[in-house]
C-alpha positions in Angstrom: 0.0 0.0 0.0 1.7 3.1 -1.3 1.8 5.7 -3.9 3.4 6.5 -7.0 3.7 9.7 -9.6 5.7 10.7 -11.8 5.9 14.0 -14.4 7.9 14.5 -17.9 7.8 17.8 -19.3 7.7 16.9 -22.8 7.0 20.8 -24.2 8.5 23.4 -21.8 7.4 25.7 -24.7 3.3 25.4 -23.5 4.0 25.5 -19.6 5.5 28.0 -17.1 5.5 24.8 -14.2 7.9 23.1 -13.0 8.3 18.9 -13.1 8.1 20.0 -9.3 5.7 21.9 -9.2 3.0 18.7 -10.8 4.9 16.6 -8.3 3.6 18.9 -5.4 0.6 18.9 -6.9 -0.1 15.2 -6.9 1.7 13.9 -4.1 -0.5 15.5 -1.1 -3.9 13.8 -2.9 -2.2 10.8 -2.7 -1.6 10.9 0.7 -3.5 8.5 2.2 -1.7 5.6 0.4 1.1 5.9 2.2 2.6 8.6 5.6 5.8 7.0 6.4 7.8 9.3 4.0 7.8 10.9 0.3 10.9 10.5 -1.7 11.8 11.7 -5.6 14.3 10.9 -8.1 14.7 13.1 -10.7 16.4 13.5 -14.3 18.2 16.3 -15.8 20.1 16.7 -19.2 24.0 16.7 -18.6 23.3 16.7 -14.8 22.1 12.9 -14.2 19.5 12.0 -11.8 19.7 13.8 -8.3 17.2 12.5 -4.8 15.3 14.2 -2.8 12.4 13.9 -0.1 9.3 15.8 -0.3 8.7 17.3 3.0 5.4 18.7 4.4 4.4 22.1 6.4 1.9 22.5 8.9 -0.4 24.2 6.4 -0.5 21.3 4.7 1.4 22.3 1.2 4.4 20.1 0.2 7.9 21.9 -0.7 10.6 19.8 -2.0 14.2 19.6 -0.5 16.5 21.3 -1.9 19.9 20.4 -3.4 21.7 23.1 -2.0 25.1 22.1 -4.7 23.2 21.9 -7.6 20.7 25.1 -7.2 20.3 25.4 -11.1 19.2 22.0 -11.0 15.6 22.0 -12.9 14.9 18.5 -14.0 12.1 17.5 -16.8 11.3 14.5 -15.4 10.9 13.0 -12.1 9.4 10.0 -10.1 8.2 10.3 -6.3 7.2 7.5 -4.1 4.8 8.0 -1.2 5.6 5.3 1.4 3.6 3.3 3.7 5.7 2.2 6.1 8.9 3.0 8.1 12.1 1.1 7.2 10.4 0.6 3.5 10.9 2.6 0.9 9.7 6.1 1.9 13.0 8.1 2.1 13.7 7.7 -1.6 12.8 5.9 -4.4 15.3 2.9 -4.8 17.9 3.1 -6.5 21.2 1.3 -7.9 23.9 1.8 -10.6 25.4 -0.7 -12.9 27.6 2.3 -13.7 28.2 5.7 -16.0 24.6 6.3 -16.6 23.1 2.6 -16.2 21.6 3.7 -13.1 17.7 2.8 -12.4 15.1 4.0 -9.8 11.6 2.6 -8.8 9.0 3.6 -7.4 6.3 0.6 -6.5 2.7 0.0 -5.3 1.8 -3.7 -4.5 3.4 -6.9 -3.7 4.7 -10.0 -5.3 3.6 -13.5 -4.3 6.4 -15.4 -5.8 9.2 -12.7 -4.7 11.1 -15.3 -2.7 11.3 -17.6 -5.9 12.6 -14.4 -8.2 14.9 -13.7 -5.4 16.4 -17.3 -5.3 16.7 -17.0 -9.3 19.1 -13.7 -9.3 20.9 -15.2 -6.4 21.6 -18.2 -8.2 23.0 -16.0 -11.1 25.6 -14.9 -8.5 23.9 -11.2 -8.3 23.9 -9.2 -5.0 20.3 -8.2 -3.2 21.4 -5.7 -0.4 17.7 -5.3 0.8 14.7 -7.3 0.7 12.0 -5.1 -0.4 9.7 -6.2 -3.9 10.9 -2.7 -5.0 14.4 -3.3 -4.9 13.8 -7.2 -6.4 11.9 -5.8 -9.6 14.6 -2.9 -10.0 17.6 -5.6 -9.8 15.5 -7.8 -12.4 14.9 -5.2 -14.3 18.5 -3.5 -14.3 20.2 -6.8 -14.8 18.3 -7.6 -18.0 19.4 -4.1 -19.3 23.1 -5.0 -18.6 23.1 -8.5 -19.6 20.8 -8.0 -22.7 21.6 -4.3 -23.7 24.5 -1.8 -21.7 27.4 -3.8 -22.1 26.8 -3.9 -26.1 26.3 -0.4 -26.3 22.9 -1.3 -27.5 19.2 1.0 -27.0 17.5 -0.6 -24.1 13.8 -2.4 -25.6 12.2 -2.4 -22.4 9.2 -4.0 -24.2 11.0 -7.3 -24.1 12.3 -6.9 -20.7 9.3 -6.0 -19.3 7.1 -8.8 -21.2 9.7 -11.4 -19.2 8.9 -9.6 -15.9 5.3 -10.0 -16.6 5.0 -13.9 -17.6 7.4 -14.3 -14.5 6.0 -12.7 -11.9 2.8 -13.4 -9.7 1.3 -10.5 -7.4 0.0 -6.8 -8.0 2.5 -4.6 -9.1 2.2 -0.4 -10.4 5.8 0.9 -10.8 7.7 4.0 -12.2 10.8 3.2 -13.4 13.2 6.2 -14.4 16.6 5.1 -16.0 19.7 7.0 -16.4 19.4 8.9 -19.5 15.8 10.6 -18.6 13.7 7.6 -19.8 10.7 7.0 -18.1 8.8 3.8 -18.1 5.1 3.1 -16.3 4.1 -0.5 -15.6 1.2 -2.4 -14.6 1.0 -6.1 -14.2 -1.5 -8.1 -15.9 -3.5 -9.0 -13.2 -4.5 -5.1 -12.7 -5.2 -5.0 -8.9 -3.3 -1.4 -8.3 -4.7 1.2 -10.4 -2.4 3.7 -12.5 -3.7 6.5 -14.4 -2.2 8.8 -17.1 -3.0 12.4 -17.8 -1.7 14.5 -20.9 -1.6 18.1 -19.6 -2.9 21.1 -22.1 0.5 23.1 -21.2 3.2 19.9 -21.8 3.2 17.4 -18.9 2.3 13.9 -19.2 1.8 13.0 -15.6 1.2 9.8 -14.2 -0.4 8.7 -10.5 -1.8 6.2 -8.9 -5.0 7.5 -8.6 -6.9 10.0 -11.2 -7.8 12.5 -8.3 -3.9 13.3 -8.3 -5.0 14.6 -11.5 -7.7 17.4 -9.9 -7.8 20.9 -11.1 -5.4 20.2 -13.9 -6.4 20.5 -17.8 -6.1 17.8 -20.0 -7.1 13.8 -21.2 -7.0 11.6 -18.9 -6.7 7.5 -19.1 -5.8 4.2 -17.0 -2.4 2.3 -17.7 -4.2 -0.8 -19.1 -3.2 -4.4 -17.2 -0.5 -6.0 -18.3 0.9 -2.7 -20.1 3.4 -0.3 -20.5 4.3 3.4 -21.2 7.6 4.6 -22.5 8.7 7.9 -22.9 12.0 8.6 -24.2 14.0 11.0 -22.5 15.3 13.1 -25.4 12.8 12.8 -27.8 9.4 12.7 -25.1 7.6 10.7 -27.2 5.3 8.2 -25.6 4.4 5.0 -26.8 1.7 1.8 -25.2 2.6 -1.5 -25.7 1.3 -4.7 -24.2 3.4 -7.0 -22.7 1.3 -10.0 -21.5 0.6 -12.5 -23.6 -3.0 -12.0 -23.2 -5.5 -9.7 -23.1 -6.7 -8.7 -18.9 -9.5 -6.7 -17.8 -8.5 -4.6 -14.7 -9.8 -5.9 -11.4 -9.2 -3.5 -8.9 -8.8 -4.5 -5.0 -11.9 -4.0 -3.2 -9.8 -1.9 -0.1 -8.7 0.8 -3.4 -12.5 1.6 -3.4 -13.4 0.8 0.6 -10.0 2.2 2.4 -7.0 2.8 0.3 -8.1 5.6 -2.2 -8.7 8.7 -1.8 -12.9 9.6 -1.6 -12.6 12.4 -4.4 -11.1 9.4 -6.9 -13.1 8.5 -9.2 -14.2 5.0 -11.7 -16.3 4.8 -14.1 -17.6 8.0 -12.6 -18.4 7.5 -9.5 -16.3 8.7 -6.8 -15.0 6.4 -3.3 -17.3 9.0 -1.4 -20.4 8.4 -3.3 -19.3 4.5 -3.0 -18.8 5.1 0.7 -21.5 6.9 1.5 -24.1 4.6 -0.4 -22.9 1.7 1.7 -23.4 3.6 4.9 -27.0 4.2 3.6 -27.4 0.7 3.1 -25.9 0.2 7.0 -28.1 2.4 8.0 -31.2 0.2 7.5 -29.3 -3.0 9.0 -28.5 -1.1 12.0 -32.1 0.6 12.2 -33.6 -2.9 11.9 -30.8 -4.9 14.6 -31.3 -2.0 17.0 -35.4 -1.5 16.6 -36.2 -1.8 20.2 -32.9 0.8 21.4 -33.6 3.5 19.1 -36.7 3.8 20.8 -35.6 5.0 24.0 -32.3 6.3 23.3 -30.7 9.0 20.9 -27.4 7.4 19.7 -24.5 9.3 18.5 -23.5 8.2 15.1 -19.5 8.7 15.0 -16.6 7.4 11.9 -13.3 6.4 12.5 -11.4 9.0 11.4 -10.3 9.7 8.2 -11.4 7.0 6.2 -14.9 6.3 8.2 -16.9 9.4 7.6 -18.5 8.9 3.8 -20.1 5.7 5.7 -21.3 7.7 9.5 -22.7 10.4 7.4 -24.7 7.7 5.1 -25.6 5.9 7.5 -27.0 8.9 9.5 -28.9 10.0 6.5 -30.7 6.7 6.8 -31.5 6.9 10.5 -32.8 10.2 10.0 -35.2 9.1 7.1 -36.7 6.4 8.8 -37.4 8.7 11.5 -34.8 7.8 14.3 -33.6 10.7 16.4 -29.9 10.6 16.2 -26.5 12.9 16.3 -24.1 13.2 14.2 -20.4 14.1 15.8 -17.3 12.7 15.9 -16.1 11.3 19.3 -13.2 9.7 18.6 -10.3 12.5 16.7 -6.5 10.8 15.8 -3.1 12.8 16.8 -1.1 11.3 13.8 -2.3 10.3 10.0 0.2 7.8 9.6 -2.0 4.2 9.1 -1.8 1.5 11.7 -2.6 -1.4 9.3 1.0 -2.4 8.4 3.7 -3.4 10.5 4.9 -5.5 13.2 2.0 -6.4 16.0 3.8 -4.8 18.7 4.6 -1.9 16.8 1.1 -1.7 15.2 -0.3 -1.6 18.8 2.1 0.9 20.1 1.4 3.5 16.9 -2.5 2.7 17.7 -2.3 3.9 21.5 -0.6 6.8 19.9 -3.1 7.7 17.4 -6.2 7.9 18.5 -7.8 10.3 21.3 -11.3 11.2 22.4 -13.2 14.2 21.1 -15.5 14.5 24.6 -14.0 13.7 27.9 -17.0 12.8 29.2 -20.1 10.3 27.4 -22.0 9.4 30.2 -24.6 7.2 29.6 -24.3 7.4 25.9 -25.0 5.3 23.1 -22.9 5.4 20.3 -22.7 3.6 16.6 -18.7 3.5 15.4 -19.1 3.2 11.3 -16.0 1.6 9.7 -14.8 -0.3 5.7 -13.9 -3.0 7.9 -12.5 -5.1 10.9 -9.0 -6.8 10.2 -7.5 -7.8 13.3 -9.6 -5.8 15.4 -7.0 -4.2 17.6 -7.9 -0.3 16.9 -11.7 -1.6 17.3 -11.0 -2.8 20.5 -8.7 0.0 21.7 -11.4 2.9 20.7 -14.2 1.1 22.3 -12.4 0.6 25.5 -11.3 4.2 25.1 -15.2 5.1 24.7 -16.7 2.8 28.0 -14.0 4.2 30.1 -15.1 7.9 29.3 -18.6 6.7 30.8 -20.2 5.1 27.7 -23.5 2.8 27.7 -22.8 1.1 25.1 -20.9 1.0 22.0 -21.8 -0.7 18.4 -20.0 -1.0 15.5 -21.5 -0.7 11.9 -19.1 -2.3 9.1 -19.2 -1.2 5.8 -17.9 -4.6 4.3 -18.7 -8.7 5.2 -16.0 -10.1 7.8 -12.9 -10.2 6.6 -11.7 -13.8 5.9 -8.5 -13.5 4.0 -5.1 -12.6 3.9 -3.8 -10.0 1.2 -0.4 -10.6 -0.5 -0.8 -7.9 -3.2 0.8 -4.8 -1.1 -1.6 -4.2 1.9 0.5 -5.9 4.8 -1.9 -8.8 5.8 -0.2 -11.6 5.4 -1.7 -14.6 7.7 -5.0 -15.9 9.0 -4.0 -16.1 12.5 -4.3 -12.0 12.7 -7.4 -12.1 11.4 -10.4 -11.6 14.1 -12.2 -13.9 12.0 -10.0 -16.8 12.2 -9.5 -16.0 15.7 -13.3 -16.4 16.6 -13.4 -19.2 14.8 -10.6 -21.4 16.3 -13.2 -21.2 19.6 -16.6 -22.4 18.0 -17.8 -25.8 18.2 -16.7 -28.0 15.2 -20.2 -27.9 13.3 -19.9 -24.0 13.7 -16.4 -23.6 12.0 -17.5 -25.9 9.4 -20.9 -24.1 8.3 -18.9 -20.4 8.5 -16.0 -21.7 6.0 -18.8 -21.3 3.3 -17.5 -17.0 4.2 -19.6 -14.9 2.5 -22.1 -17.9 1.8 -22.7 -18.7 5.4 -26.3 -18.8 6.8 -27.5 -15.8 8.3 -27.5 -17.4 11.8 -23.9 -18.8 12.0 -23.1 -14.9 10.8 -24.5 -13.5 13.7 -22.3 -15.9 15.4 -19.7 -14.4 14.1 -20.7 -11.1 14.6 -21.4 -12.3 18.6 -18.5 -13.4 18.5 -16.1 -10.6 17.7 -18.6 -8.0 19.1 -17.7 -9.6 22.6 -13.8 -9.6 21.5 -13.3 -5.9 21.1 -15.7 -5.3 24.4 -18.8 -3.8 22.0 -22.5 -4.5 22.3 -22.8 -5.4 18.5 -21.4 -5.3 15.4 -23.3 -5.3 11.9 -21.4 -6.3 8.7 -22.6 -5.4 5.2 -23.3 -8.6 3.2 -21.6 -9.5 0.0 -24.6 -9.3 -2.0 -25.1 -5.4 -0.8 -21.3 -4.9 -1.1 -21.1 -6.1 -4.7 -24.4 -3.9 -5.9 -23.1 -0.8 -4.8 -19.5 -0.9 -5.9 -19.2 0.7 -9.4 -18.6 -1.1 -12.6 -19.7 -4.2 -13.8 -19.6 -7.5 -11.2 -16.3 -9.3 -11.5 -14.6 -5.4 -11.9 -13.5 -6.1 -8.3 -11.4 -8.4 -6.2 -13.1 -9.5 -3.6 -10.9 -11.9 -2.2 -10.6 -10.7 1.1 -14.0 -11.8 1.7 -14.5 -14.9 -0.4 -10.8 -16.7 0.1 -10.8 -16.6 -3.9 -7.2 -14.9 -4.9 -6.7 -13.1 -8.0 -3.4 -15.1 -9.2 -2.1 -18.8 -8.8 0.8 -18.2 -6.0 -1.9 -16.5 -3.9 -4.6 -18.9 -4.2 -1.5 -21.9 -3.8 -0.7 -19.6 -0.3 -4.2 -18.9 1.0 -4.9 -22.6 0.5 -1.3 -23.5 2.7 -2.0 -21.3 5.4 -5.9 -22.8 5.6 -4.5 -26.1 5.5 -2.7 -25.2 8.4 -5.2 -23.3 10.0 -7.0 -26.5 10.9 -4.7 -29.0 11.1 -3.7 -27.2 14.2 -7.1 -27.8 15.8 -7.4 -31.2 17.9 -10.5 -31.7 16.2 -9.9 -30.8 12.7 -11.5 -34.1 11.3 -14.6 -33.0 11.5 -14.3 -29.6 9.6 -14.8 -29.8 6.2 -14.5 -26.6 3.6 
């Protein structure tokens, strides 16, 4: 989970910005992919390729930092990566030179399945890895191929072929910028299509490129997605731009379901319709699950409907909507405010935990008796869930519920979002404690019969210390996302991965999963 952009300035005739000035316009809107750090390489004619972090003021603008020996540096082209998580990639883009301009960088969004296989392969060729990162696997692949194939004969690098070897090779959700050492730029997208990244040619000269089209906002010009399985090229000295497929087939893009539910940004748009609207429809739909599970409460009480902070609000102001049309007498304010931005989904537990206690504060000191419904995309592990509503009783709370804006999470993600087993899942967690018939009936996931759900629900309502919690079914889910059905991955609540390796993975780990039970005989999938 992270961010990418990049901008060529391939008419400085038509334009009186800077390749710095579109980075600083795209990097903040990208911001929620990624707060551990911002980092940019950048190309200029008989100068090379300089770095540099992106730092951000108070105000909230983005200034870049300057090279302080090179102040007539003014580059035309430039790539920034916006990362998610410390000790990752976020100070710079990675880098490495094979020498005198055969240097690469990269800047990556998503994961590959199969790294470990790729990074037995190079190591078997004799080649160094000094760090372990995907980023910094697909730049050594990559950079390799040019000197093996291309540098050391003096010969153009086709990064069409190279690129169409990555792809057949690799398994997993990759988005990448690559800039090389004489000012080429190269966008990539892997066939399978689960990380967006969009294209825009600028009326005044740029052709920008970001990971989501909102990067794009307030800017003039045509607009398009990187198809799957594709790349752009844009030569350094001539700026032209040319597509070319590199998959042997033809894919459809099928975007991960948490790029619409947590990971974008609400003013993003697909196929028209922006992650608010998305967002906010679902806590519409919430709205009348809640109203319906809570009939005899509403009654006598006036909850407070509250979000968790930043992601949560499209679905507490939906789902508030609804309670006020069917007549409920509710408030709408947020109880719970955060200290930080940076995400608590990826990292170490202990460390995840620790940023958590951190992050997140109380609005009100005092909720006395109150009533309050938390709206949320989703439960993972449940540890924020758990640390808010304990926050909330022990400032005098009733009772607190929980309103989910997706089913119950049932899968691991490989593709870039940090959740990487079942055992952190509260799902699998609950279920390692129900009687045998129980985890048997619920491993149908999103299929499961409307009583084992809610005891699931039980279940993991009593684990974080709430009264309830009310998941949005699959069928709801899938009829308000945009696009077409099958437009989406929705593996994280079916257990059906998008490529081979994960599916071969998921499977492992489930395997596992039960043959650690005494009892696992008598589950059945």
């Amino acid at each position: 989970m992270s961010g990418v952009a990049a901008a060529f300035l391939w008419s400085p005739k038509n334009s009186r910005s800077t390749v710095y000035d579109r980075i600083k316009h795209m990097v903040p809107r990208l911001a929620l992919r990624g707060q551990a750090g911002i980092g940019i390489a950048a190309f200029m004619h008989k100068e090379g390729v300089r770095y540099a972090r992106a730092l951000k003021s108070p105000c909230g603008s983005m200034r870049i930092e300057a090279d302080t020996q090179h102040p007539n540096f003014r580059p035309h082209v430039a790539i920034a990566h916006i990362g998610s998580r410390c000790g990752g990639i976020g100070d710079h883009p990675i880098h490495h030179s094979w020498g005198t301009s055969r240097n690469l960088a990269i800047s990556l969004d998503g994961a590959l399945v199969n790294g470990h296989e790729l990074r037995a392969e190079l190591l078997a060729r004799g080649y160094r890895l000094a760090g372990d990162t995907d980023a910094e696997l697909l730049l050594n692949w990559v950079g390799h191929s040019c000197e093996r194939d291309y540098w050391r004969h003096g010969l153009p690098v086709n990064y069409e072929d190279i690129f169409r070897d990555i792809d057949g090779r690799i398994d997993g959700a990759i988005s990448a910028l690559f800039l090389d050492g004489e000012g080429n730029l190269i966008a990539y997208r892997s066939r399978c299509g689960l990380r967006p990244l969009e294209t825009m040619q600028t009326d005044d000269g740029f052709l920008l490129f970001a990971s989501e089209n909102y990067a794009f906002a307030n800017l003039k010009g045509k607009t398009q997605p990187i198809l799957p399985g594709h790349i752009r090229y844009v030569d350094g000295k001539l700026g032209c731009c040319v597509d070319r497929a590199v998959s042997k087939g033809q894919y459809k893009a099928k975007l991960c379901a948490y790029e619409a539910l947590y990971v974008g940004n609400p003013n993003t748009a697909i196929e028209g319709q922006s992650h608010f609207e998305t967002r906010y429809n679902i806590g519409v739909a919430l709205g009348g699950l809640v109203a319906q599970r809570l009939q005899g409460e509403l009654r006598s009480m006036v909850p407070i409907v509250s979000s968790m902070p930043h992601t949560g609000g499209p679905y507490a102001d939906g789902l508030f909507a609804s309670l006020t049309k069917r007549g409920v007498l509710a408030q709408r304010r947020e109880v719970v405010a955060t200290q930080s931005f940076q995400r608590t989904l990826i990292g170490a537990s202990s460390e995840r935990k620790s940023r958590i206690v951190q992050k997140y504060r109380l609005s009100e000191t005092s909720l006395a008796e109150a009533t309050i419904i938390i709206v949320d995309e989703a439960i993972i592990r449940g540890d924020t869930s758990r640390t808010v509503t304990n926050m909330l009783l022990a400032a005098g709370a009733k009772a607190v519920h929980w309103a989910i804006g997706s089913p119950p999470i049932v899968a691991p993600n490989y593709y870039g979002m940090g959740i990487d087993t079942l055992d952190e899942l509260a799902f699998w967690r609950i279920w390692k404690r129900l009687p045998p018939e129980q985890r048997a009936q619920s491993l149908r996931f999103h299929k499961m019969e409307p009583k084992v759900l809610k005891i699931i629900e039980a279940n993991i309502a009593a684990s974080i210390n709430a009264a309830t919690i009310t998941y949005l079914p699959l069928s709801l889910l899938i009829s308000l996302l945009p696009c077409r059905r099958g437009s989406f991955d929705l593996s994280p609540f079916t257990f059906e991965m998008p490529t081979p390796a994960g599916q071969e993975r998921a499977d492992r780990n489930l395997s596992k999963l039960k043959a650690d039970l005494p009892c696992s005989k008598s589950i059945h999938a």
